[in-house]
Steps between C-alpha positions, in 0.01 A plus 500: 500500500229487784385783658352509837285859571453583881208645660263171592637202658851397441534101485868338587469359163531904383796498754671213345402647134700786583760347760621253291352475154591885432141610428453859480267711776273819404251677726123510459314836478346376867879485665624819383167677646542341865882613500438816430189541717725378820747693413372857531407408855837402547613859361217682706624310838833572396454896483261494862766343662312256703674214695479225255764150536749548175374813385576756735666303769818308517456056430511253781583638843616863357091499439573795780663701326349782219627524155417868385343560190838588308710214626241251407646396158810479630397261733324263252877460308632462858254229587624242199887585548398388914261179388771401234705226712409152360792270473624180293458377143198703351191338430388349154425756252122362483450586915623824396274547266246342667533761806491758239124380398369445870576911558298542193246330638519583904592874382251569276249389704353850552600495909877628486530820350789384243500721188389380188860605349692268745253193420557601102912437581461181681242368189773676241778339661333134507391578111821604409707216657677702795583253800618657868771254621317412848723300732317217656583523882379728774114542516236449744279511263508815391739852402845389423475314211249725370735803530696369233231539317496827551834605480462438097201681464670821617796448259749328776535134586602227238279338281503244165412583159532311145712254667759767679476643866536860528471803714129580571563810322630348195213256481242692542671777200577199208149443560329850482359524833616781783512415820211655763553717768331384781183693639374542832416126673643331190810382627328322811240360223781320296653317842233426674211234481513075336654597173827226523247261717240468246730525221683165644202269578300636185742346271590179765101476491505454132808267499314311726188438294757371201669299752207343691350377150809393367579247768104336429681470184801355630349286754286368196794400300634363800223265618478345136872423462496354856180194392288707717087513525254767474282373755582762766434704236160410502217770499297314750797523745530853399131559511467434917764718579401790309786741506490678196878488426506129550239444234682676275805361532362125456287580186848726357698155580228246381469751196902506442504104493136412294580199341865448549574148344771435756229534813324258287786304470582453878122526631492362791843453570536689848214473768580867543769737449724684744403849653668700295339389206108414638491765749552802209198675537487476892837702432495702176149589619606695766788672403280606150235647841792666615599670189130611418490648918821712393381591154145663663703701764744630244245595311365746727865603585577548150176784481516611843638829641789496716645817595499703798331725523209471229262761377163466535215739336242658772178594416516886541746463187793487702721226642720309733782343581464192687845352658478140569661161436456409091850486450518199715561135308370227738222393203788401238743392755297280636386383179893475381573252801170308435581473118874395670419172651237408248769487220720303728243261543422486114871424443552247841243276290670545140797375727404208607363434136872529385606231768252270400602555100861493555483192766513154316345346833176652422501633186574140331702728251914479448653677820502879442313456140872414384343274190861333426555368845838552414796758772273771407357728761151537356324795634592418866660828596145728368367319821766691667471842329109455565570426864743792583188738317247317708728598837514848361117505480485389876671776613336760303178343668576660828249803538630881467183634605546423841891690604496818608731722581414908638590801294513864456529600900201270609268662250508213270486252758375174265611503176342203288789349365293415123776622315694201588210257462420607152855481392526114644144414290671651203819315554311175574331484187864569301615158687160282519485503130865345454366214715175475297716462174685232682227284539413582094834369401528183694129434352644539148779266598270271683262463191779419273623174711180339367499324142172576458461882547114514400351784741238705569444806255575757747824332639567458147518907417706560824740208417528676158548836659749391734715308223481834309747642779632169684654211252424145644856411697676199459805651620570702778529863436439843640191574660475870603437605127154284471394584870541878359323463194231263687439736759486802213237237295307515837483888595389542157211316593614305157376087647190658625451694148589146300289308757245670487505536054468178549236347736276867613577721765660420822255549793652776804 
């Protein structure tokens, strides 16, 4: 098992490790130092009873109001059982989990004053396999969902372990662990700043590299079985319109196809081929731009520090607390919506690639790859499936960066609504790769209507992957179970693993 050790910079491919693959998360020597150093001016400002946001004042307009020295801890418990209102289905264990690893990282930043002892619960409960049930609904972009959080860590709430879903209590105790009492400022630290945001778009970022490369893959596999030409492909074309992305995706397609007997075959056989097909790069290209533009903003996100206030040293030896706007999530919410409509564009193209492979007035294949020309339906109705996804798509599209709605008496008079826009980039991913594994198994289908099914090598090792899961169909029969296991194949980053075993590694 992995391990991923805070204390330099965090990557989202440690946030996946641990999200999603289950690796385990320790603490360097550096991150327990900083902690504790912020800390004990947290406890002195604490005793001297200045006016300090979250620490010895109320949250949000009750900012007023002065919590006295005795009450404080009280408040902290006070503060999650208020923030604790998210509603609907909860949110995948991995988003969870991922949330769990952004505090580690915003928290432990040195800046919020968060004892070393809470951060040691969240990294104990993420080792140990301890899961707050978070409902899904109710954030603008920040607090509720995170309260749920919360509510586990001080033995209350619900949460899943080993397969069952318990009290928080009970959790935490089959697993060893107590749960914390909250210190002064710590409560406000656990609600407040990006942690769902950049939990959401750090793992629809990474589904979004997988997916971008996997439909230059597709599109590959798509363009042979269709008779179609490299030329637009060409790296002189490529070469006076220098967009890095483009490049790439042109040599990973011309690299996919080297010496594919069946463009041999039919050299020469279209003058050009439709947009879809030649204008690839002018579209992958931009979308893979996209995902690169979220991926460096993230990253910052992911090692940034996002409370309010946060602690800064002063020279005498002492130090301050600075309140200001951290918490805010414009940077991954906008980056959410951007990554939004680029994966609707990615999958608007693999769409019209199905048309043309499923439509026996350009493809010059049987009508919906149905090889017996028989009552048989073919694979018409995937077209549909992969249409109703692509509408889906559309309408996640629509920015949530810019509603707005006023809260907390006018004190909180934006809110940035990122929440929302890193949920729809996460959910966009779950559906664009359904359509991507469309397109994979009409290809299949399309390559076995020929007699003579001589291809290139690396449409050869994604054929074979694909017949490892999907069986060649002369019949009709259910779909839904190989779109599943396609779409898992894909996630897994499996046909960019096999593709890439087989001809080098995939440009991005």
């Amino acid at each position: 098992m992995n391990t991923v050790t805070l204390g330099g910079t965090a990557t989202i491919n440690d946030l996946v490790s641990v999200a999603r693959f289950g690796a385990k998360v320790a603490f360097s020597k550096e991150y327990e130092e900083r902690v504790n150093h912020c800390r004990a001016h947290v406890d002195r400002f604490s005793h001297e009873g200045k006016a300090i946001y979250g620490l010895t004042t109320g949250l949000g307009d009750n900012w007023k109001k002065f919590i006295p020295e005795k009450d404080r801890e009280t408040i902290q418990r006070n503060n999650i059982y208020a923030h604790t209102c998210a509603v609907g289905e909860p949110i995948a264990e991995e988003c969870t989990r991922a949330m769990m690893f952004v505090m580690l990282c915003h928290f432990g930043s040195g800046h919020t004053g968060i004892r070393l002892e809470t951060l040691v619960l969240i990294r104990d409960m993420l080792n140990a396999g301890i899961s707050p049930i978070v409902p899904g609904h109710g954030s603008v972009g920040y607090l509720t969902l995170e309260g749920h959080i919360g509510m586990v860590m001080i033995g209350e709430g619900k949460a899943t372990y080993q397969g069952e879903t318990l009290d928080g209590a009970e959790a935490l105790e089959r697993a060893d662990l107590k749960p914390v009492v909250l210190s002064s400022k710590e409560g406000l630290i656990l609600l407040s700043g990006t942690t769902s945001v950049t939990a959401f778009a750090s793992l629809a970022i990474y589904d979004a590299q997988t997916l971008s490369l996997t439909a230059d893959i597709a599109g590959s596999f798509t363009l042979e079985v269709l008779k179609g030409t490299l030329m637009a492909m060409d790296e002189r074309l490529m070469a006076v319109r220098p967009h890095p992305d483009q490049i790439n995706t042109a040599a990973n397609i011309r690299a996919i196809l080297k010496d594919s007997p069946m463009l041999e075959r039919y050299r020469g056989h279209r003058v050009q081929d439709a947009l879809s097909i030649r204008c690839m790069p002018q579209l992958h290209g931009p979308v893979k731009k996209a995902v690169k533009d979220a991926q460096a903003t993230l990253a910052i996100e992911l090692n940034s520090s996002v409370d309010n206030p946060l602690i800064f040293d002063e020279e005498d030896g002492g130090a301050v607390a600075l309140m200001g706007c951290n918490a805010d999530g414009t940077y991954a919410g906008m980056a959410s919506d951007n990554l939004c409509i680029a994966i609707t564009d990615l999958c608007k193209m693999s769409n019209s690639r199905i048309d043309r492979l499923l439509n026996s007035l350009v493809s010059e294949l049987p009508a919906f790859l149905n090889k017996n020309a028989d009552f048989n339906n073919g694979l018409m109705m995937i077209q549909y499936a992969s249409a109703g996804l692509q509408g889906e798509l559309r309408i996640l599209a629509h920015p949530a960066v810019v509603d707005n709605l006023t809260t907390c008496a006018n004190q909180e008079d934006y809110v940035n609504m990122g929440y929302n826009a890193a949920k729809k980039a996460y959910d966009s991913m779950h559906l664009a790769k359904y359509i991507l594994a469309a397109e994979l198994i009409c290809d299949g289908q399309a390559l076995d209507c020929y007699d003579d099914k001589r291809c290139a090598k690396g449409t050869q090792a994604i054929y074979d992957l694909l017949r490892s899961k999907v069986p060649e169909m002369d019949n009709d029969m259910p779909l839904t179970p190989y779109l599943e296991a396609v779409a898992r194949q894909i996630i897994h980053r499996d046909y960019i693993r096999t593709v890439e075993a087989c001809i080098g590694e995939l440009k991005y």
